[in-house]
Each structure stands twice: as C-alpha cells, then as structure tokens.
Predicted model as a PDB file, atoms N, CA, C, CB and O in Angstrom, pLDDT in the B-factor column:
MODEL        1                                                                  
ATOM      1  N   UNK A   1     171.973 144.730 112.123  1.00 96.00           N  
ATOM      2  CA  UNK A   1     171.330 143.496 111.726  1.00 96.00           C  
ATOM      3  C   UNK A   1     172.389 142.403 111.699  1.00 96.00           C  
ATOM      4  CB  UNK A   1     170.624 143.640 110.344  1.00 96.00           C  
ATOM      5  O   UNK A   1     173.410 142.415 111.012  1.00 96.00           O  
ATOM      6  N   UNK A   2     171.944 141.335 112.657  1.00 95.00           N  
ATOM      7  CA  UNK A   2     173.005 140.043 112.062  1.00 95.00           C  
ATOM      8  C   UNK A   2     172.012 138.980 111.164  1.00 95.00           C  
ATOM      9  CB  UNK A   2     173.839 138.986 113.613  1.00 95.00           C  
ATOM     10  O   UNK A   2     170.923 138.481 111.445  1.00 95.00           O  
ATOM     11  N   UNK A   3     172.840 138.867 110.018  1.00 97.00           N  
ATOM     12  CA  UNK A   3     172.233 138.332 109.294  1.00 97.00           C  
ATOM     13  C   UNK A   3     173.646 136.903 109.121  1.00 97.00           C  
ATOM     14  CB  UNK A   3     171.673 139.457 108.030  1.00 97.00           C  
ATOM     15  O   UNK A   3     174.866 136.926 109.287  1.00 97.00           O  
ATOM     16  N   UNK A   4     172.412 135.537 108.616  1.00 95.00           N  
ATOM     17  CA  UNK A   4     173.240 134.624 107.820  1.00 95.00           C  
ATOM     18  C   UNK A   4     173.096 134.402 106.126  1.00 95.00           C  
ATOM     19  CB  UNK A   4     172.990 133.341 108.469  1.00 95.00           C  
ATOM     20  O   UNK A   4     172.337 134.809 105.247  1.00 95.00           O  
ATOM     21  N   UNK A   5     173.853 133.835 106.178  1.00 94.00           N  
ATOM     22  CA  UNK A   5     173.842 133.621 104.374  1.00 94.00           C  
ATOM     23  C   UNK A   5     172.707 132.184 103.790  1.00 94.00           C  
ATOM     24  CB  UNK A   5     175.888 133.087 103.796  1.00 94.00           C  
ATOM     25  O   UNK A   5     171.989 132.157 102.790  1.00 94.00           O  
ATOM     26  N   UNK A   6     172.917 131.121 104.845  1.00 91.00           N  
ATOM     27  CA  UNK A   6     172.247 130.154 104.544  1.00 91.00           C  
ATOM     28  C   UNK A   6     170.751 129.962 105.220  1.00 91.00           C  
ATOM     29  CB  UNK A   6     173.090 129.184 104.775  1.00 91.00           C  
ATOM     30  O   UNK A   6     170.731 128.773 105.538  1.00 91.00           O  
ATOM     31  N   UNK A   7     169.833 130.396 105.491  1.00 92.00           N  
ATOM     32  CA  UNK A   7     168.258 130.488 105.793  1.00 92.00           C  
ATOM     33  C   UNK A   7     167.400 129.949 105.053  1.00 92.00           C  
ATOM     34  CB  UNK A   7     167.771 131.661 105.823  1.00 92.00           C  
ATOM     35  O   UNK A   7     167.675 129.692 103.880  1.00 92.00           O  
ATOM     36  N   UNK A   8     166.226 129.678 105.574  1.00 92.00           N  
ATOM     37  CA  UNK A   8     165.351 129.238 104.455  1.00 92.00           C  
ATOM     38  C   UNK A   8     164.201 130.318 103.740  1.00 92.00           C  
ATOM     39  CB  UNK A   8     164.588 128.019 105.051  1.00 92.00           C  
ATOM     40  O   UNK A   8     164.161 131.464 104.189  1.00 92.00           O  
ATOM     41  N   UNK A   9     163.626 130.075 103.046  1.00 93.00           N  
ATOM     42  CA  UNK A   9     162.868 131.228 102.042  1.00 93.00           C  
ATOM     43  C   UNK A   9     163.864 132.484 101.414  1.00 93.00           C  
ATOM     44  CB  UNK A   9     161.587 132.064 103.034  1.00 93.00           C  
ATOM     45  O   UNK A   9     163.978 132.770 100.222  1.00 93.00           O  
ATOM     46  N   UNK A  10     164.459 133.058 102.425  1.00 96.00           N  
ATOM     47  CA  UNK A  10     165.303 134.174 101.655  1.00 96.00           C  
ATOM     48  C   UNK A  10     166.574 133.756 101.966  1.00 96.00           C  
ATOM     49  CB  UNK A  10     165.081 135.757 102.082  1.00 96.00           C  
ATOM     50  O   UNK A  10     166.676 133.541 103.174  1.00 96.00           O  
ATOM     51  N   UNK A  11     167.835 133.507 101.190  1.00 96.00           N  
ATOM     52  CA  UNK A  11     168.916 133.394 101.533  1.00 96.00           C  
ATOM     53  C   UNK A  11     169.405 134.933 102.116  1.00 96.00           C  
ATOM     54  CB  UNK A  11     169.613 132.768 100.411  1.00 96.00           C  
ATOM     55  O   UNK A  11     168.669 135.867 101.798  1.00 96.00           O  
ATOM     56  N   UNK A  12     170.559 135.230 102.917  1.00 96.00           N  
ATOM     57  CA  UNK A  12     171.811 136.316 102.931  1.00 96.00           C  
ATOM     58  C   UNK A  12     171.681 137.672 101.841  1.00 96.00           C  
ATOM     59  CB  UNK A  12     173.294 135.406 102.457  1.00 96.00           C  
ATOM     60  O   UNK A  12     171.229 138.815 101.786  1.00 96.00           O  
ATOM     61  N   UNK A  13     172.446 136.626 101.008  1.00 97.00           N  
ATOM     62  CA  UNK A  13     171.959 138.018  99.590  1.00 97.00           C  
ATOM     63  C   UNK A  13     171.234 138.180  98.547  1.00 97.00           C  
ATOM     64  CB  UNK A  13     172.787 138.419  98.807  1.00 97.00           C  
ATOM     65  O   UNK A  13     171.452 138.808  97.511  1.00 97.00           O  
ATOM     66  N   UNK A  14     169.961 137.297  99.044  1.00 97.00           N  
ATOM     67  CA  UNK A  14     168.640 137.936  98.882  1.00 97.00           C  
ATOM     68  C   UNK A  14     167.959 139.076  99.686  1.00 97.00           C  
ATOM     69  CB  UNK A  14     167.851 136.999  98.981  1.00 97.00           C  
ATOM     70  O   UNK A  14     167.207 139.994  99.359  1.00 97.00           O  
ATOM     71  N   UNK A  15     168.472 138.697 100.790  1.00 97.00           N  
ATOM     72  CA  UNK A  15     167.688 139.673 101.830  1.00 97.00           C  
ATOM     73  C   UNK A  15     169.120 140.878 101.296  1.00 97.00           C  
ATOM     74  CB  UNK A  15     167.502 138.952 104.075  1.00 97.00           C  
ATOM     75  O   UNK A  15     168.770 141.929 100.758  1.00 97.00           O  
ATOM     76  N   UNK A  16     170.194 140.688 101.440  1.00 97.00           N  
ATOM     77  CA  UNK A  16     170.877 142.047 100.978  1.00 97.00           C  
ATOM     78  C   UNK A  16     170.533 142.900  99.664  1.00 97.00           C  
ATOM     79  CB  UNK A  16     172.263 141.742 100.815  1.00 97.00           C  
ATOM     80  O   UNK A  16     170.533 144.119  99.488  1.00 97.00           O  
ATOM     81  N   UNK A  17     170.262 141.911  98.865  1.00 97.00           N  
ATOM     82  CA  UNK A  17     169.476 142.610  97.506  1.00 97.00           C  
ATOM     83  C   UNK A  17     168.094 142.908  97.887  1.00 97.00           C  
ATOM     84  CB  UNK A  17     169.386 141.579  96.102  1.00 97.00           C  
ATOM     85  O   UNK A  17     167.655 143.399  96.847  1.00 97.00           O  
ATOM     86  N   UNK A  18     167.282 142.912  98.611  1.00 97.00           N  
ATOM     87  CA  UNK A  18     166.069 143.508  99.120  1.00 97.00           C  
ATOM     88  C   UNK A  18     166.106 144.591  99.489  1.00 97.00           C  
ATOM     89  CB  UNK A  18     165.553 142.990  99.988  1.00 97.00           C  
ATOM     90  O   UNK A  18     165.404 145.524  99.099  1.00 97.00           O  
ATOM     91  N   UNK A  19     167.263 144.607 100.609  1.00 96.00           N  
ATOM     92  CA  UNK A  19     167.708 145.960 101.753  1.00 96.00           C  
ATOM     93  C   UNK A  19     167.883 147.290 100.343  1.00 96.00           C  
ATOM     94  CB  UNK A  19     169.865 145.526 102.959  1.00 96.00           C  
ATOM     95  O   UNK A  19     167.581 148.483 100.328  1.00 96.00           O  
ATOM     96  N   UNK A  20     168.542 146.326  99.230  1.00 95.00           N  
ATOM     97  CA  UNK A  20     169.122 147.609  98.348  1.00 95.00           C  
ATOM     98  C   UNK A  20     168.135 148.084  97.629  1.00 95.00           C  
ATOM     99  CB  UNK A  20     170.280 147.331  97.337  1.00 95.00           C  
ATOM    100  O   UNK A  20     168.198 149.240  97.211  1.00 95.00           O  
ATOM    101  N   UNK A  21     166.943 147.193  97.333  1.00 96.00           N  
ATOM    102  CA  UNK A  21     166.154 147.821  96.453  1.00 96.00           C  
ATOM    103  C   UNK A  21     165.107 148.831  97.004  1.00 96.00           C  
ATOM    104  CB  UNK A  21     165.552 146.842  95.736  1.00 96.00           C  
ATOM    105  O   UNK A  21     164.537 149.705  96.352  1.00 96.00           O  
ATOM    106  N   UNK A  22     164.955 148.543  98.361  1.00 96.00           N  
ATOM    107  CA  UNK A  22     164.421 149.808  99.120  1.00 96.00           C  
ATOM    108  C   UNK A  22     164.987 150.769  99.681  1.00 96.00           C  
ATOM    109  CB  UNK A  22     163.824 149.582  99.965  1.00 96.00           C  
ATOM    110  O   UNK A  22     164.245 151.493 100.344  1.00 96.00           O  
ATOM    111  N   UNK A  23     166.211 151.063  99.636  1.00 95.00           N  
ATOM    112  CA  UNK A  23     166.876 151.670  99.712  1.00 95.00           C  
ATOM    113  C   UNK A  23     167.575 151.651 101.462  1.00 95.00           C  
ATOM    114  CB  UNK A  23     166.257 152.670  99.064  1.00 95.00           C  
ATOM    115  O   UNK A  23     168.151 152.667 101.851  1.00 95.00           O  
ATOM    116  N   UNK A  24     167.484 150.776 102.131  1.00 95.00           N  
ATOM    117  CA  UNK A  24     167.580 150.477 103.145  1.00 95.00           C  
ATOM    118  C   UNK A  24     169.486 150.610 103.494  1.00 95.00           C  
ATOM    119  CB  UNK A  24     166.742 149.128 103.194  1.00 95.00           C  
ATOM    120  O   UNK A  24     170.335 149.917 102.933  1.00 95.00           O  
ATOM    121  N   UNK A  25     169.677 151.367 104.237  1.00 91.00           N  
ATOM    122  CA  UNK A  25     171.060 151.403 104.600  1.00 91.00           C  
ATOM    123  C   UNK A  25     171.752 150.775 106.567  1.00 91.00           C  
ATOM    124  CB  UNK A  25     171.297 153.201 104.264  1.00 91.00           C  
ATOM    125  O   UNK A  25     172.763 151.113 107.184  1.00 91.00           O  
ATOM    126  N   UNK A  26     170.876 150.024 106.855  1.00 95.00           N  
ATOM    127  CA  UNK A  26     171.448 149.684 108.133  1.00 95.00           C  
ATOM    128  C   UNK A  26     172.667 149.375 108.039  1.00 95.00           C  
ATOM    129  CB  UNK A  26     170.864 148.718 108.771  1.00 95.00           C  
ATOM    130  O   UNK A  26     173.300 149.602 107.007  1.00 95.00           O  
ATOM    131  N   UNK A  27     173.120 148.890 108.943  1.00 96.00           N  
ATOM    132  CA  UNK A  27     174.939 148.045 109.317  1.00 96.00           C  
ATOM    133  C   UNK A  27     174.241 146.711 109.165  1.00 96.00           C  
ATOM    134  CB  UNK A  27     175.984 148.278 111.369  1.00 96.00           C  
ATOM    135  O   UNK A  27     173.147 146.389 109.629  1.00 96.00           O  
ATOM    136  N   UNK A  28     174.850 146.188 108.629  1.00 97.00           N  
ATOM    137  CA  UNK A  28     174.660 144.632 108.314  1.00 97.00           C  
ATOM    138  C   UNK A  28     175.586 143.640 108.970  1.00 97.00           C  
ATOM    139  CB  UNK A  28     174.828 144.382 106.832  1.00 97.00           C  
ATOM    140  O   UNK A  28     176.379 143.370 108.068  1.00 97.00           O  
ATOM    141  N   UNK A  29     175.904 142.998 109.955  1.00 96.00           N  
ATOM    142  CA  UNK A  29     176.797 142.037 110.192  1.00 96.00           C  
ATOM    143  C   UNK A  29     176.546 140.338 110.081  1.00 96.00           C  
ATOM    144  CB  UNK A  29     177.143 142.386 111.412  1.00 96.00           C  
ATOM    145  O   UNK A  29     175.794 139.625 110.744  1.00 96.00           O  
ATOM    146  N   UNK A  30     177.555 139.967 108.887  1.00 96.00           N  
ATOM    147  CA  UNK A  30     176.844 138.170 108.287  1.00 96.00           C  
ATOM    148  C   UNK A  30     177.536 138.051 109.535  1.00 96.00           C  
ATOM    149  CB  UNK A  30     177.415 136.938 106.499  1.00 96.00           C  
ATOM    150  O   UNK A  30     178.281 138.933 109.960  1.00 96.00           O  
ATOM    151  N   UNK A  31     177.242 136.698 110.283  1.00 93.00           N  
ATOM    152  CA  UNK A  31     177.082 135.820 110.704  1.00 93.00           C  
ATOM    153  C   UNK A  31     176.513 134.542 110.407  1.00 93.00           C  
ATOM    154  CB  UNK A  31     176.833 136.180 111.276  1.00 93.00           C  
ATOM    155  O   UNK A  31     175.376 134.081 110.515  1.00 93.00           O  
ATOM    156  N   UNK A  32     178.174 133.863 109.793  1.00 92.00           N  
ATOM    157  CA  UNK A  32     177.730 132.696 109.307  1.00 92.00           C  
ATOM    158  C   UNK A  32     178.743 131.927 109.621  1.00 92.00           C  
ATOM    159  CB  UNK A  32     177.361 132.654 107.974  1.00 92.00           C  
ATOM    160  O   UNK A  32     179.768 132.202 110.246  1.00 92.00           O  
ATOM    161  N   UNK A  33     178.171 130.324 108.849  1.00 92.00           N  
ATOM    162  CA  UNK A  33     179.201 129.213 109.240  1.00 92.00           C  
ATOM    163  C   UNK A  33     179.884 129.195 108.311  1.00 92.00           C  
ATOM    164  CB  UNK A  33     178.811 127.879 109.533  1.00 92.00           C  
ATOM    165  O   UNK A  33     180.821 128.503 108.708  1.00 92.00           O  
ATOM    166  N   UNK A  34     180.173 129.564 106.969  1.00 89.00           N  
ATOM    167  CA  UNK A  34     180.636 129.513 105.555  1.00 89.00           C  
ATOM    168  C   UNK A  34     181.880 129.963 105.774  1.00 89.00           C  
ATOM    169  CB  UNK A  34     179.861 130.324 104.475  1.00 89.00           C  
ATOM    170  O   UNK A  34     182.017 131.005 106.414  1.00 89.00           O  
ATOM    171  N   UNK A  35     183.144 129.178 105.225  1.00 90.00           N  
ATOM    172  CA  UNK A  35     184.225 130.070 105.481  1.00 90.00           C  
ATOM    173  C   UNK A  35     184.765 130.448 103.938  1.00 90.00           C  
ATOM    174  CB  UNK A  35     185.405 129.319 106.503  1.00 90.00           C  
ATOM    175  O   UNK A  35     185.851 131.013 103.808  1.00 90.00           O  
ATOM    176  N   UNK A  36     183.802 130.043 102.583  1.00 92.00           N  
ATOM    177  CA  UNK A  36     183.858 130.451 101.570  1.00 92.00           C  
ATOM    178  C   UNK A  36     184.855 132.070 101.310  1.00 92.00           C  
ATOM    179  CB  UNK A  36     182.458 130.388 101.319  1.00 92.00           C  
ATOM    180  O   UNK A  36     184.476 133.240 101.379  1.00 92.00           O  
ATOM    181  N   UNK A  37     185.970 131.588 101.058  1.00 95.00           N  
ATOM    182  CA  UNK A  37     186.227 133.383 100.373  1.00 95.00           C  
ATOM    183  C   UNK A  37     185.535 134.183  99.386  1.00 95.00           C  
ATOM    184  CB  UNK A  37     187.461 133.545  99.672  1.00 95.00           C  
ATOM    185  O   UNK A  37     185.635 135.391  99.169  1.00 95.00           O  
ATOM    186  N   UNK A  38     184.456 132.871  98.546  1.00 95.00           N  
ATOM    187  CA  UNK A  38     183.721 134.139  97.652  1.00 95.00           C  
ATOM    188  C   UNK A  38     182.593 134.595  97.893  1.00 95.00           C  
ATOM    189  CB  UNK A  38     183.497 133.921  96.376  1.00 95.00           C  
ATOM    190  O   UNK A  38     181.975 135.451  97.260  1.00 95.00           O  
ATOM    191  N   UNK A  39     182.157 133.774  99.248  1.00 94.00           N  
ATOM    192  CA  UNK A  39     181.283 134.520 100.088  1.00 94.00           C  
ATOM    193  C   UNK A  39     181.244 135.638 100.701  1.00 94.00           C  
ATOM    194  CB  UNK A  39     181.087 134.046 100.787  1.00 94.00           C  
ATOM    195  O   UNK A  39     180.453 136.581 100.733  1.00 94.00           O  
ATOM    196  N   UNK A  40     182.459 135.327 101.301  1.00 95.00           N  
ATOM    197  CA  UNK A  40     183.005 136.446 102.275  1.00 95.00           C  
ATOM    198  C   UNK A  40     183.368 138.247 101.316  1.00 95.00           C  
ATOM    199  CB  UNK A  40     184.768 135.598 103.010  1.00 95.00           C  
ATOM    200  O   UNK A  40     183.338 139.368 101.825  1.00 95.00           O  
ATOM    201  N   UNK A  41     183.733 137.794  99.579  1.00 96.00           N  
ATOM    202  CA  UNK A  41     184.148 138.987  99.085  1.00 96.00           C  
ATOM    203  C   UNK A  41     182.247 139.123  98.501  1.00 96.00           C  
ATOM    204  CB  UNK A  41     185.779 138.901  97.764  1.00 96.00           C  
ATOM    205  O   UNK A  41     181.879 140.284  98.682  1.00 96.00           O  
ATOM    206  N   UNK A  42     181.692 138.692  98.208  1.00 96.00           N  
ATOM    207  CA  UNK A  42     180.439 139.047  97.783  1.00 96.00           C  
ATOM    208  C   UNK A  42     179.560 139.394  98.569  1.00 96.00           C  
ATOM    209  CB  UNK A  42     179.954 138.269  97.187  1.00 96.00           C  
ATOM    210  O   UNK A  42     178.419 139.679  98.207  1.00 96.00           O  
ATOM    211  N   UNK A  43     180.085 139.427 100.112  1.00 96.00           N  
ATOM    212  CA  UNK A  43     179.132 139.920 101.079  1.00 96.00           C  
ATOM    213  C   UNK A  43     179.480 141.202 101.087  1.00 96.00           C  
ATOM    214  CB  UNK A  43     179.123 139.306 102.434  1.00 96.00           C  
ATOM    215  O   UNK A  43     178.568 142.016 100.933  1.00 96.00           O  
ATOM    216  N   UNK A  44     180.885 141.706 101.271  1.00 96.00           N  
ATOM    217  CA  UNK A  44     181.631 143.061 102.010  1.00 96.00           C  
ATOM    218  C   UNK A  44     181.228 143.642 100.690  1.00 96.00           C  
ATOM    219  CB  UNK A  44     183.565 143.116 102.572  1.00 96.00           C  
ATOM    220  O   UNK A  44     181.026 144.856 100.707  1.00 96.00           O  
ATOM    221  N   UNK A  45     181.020 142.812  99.170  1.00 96.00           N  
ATOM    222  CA  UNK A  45     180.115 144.167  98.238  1.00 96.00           C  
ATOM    223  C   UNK A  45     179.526 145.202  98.395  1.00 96.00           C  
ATOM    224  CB  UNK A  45     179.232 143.975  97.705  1.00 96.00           C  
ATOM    225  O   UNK A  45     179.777 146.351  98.032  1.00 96.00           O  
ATOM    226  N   UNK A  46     178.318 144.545  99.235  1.00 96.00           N  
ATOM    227  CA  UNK A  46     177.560 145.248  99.877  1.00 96.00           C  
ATOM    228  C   UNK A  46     177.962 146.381 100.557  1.00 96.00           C  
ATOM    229  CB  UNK A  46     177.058 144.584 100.539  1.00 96.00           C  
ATOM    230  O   UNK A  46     178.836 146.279 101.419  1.00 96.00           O  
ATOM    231  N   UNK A  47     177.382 147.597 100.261  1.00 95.00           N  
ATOM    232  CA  UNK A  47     178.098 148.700 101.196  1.00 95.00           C  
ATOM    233  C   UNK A  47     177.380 148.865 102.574  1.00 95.00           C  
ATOM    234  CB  UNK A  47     178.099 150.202 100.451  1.00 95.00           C  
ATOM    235  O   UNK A  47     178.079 149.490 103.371  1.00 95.00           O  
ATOM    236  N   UNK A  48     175.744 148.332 103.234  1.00 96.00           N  
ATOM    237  CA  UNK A  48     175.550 147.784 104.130  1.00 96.00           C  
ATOM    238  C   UNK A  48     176.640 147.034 105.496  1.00 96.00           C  
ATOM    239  CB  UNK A  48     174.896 147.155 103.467  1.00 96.00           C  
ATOM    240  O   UNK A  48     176.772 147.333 106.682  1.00 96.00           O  
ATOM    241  N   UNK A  49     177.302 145.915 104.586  1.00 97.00           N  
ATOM    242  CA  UNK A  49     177.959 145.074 104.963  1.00 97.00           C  
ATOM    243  C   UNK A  49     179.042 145.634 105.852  1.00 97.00           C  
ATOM    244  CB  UNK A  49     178.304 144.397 103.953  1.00 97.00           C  
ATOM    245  O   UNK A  49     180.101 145.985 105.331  1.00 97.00           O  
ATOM    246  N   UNK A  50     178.852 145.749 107.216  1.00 95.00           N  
ATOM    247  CA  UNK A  50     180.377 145.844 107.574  1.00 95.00           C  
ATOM    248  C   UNK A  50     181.357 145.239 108.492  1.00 95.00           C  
ATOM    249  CB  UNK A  50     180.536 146.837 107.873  1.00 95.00           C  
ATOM    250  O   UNK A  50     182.353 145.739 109.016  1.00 95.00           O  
ATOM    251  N   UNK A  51     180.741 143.771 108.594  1.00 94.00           N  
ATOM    252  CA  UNK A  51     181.431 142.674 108.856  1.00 94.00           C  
ATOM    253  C   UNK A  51     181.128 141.641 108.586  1.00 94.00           C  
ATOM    254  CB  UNK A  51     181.656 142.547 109.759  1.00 94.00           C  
ATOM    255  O   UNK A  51     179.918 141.469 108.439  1.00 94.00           O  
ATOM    256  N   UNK A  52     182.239 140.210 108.348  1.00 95.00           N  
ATOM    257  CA  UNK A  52     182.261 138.941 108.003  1.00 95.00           C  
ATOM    258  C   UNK A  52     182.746 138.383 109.157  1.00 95.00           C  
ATOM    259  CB  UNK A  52     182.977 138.634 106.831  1.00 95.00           C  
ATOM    260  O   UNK A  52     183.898 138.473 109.582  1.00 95.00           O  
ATOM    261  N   UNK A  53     181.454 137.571 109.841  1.00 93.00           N  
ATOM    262  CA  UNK A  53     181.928 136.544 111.264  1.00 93.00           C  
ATOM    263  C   UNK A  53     181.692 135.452 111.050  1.00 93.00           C  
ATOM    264  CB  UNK A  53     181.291 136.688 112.631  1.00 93.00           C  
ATOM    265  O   UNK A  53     180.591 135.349 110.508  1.00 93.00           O  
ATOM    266  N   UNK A  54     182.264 134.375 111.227  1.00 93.00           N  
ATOM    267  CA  UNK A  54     182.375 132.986 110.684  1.00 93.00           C  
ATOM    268  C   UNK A  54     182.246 132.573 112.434  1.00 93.00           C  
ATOM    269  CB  UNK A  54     184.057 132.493 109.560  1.00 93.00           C  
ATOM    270  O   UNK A  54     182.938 132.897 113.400  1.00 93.00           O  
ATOM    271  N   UNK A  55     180.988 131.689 112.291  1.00 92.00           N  
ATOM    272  CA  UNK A  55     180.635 130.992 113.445  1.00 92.00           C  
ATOM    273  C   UNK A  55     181.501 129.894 114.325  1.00 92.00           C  
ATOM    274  CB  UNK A  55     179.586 130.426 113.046  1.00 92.00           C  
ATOM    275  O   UNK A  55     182.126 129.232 113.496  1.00 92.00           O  
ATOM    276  N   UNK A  56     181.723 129.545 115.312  1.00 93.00           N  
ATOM    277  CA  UNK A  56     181.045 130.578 116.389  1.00 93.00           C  
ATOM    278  C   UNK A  56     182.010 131.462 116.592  1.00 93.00           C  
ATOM    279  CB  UNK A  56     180.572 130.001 117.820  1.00 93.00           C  
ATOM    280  O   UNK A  56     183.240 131.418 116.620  1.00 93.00           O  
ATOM    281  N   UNK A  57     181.274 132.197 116.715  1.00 90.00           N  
ATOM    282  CA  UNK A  57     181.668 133.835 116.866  1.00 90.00           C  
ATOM    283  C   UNK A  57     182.695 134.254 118.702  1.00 90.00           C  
ATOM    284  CB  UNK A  57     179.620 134.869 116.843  1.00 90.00           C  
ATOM    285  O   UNK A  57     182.329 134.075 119.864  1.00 90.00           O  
ATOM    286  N   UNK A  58     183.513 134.618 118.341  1.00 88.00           N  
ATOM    287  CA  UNK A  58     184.311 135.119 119.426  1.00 88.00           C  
ATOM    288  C   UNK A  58     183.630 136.303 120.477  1.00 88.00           C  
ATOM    289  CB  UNK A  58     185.575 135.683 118.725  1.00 88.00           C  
ATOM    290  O   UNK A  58     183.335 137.487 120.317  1.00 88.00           O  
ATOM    291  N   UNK A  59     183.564 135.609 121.318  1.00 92.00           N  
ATOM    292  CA  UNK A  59     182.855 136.981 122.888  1.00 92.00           C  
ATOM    293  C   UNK A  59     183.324 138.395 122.383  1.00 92.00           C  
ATOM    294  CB  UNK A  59     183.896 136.775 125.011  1.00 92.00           C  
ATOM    295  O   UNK A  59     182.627 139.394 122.206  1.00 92.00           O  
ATOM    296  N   UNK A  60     185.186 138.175 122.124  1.00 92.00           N  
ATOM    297  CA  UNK A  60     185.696 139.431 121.688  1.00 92.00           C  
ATOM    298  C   UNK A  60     184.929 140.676 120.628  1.00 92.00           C  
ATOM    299  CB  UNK A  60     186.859 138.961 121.082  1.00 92.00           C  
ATOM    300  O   UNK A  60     184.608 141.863 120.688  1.00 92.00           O  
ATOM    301  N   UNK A  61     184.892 139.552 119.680  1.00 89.00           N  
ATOM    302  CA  UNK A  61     184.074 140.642 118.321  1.00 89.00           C  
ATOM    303  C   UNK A  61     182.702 140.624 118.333  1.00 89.00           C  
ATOM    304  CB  UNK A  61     184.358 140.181 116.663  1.00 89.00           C  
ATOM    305  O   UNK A  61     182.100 141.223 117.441  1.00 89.00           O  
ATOM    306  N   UNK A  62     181.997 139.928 119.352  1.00 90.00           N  
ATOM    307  CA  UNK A  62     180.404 140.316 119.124  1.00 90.00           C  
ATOM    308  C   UNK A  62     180.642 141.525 120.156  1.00 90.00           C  
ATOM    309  CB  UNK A  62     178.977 138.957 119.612  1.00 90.00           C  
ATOM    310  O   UNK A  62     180.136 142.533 119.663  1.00 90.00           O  
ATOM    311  N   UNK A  63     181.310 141.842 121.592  1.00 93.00           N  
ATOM    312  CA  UNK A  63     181.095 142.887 122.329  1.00 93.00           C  
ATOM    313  C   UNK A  63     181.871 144.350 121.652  1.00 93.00           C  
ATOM    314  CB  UNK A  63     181.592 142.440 123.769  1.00 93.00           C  
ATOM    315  O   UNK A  63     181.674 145.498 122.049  1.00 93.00           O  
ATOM    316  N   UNK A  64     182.736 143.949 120.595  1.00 90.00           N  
ATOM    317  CA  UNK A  64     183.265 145.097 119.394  1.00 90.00           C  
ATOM    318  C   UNK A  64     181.934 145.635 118.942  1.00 90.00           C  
ATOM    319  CB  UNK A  64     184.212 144.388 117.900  1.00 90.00           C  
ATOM    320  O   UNK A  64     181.367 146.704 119.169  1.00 90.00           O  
ATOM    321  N   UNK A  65     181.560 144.430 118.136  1.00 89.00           N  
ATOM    322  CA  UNK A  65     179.751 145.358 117.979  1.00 89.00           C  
ATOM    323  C   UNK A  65     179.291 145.803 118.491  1.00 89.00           C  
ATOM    324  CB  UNK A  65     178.656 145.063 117.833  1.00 89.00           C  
ATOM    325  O   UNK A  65     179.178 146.984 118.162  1.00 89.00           O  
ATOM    326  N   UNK A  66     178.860 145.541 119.257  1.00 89.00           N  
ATOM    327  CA  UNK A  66     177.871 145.885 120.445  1.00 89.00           C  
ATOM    328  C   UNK A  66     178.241 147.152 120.995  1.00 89.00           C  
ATOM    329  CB  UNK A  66     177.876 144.823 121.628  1.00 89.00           C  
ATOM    330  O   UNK A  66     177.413 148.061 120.930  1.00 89.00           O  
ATOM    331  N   UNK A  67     179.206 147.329 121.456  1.00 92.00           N  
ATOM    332  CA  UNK A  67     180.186 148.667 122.003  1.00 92.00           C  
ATOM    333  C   UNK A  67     180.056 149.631 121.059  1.00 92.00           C  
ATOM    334  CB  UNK A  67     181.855 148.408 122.171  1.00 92.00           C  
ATOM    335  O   UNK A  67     179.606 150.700 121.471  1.00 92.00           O  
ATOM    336  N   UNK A  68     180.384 149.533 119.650  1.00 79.00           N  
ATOM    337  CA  UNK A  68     180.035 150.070 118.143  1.00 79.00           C  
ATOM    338  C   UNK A  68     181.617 150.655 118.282  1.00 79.00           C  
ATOM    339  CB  UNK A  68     178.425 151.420 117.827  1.00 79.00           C  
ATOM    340  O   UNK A  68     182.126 151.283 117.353  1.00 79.00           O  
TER     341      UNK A  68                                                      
ENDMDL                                                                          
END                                                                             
C-alpha cells in the first residue's frame, strides 16, 4: 500500500490506526510531501510501516519496491 499522510476524510494515521484495529498487516509505504521528523518517527511506529518516502520520490526507491 502507498499511502499519504495528508488526504481528505481519513488522514495517514487514521487509515494506519484502522489497518490496526482490524488487524490488517500489509506493507505500508507513506508517500508523502512532509519532511516532518515527527512524522516520519510516528509513521515507522507502525509495524505495517516499512518505509518513509518524501515526495517526489526517486525512480531508484520506487523500483526497490517494486522488485521487493
């Protein structure tokens, strides 16, 4: 899942506090514009979470994903 932090109706970690309450364990990758560090440490909380990409995103690390 690439998810952002700033959306409308559900923010980032709303939808991450959703994923948790159903018990939902995908890979989560934010994709966002925020270069907040207490964003960035309140996302990787998440044990979902297993990357922080700050937009725009490098060819390099989206085909890292992708490749897995």
């Amino acid at each position: 899942i690439f998810l952002d932090i700033n959306m409308p109706v559900m923010n980032g970690f709303e939808f991450l506090e959703a994923m948790a309450a159903e018990n939902l364990s995908f890979p989560v990758h934010v994709l966002t514009s925020s270069t907040s560090d207490l964003d960035k440490k309140k996302a990787l909380q998440y044990p979902q979470v297993t990357s922080f990409l700050v937009k725009p995103i490098d060819i390099n690390a989206l085909q890292k994903i992708l490749n897995g």
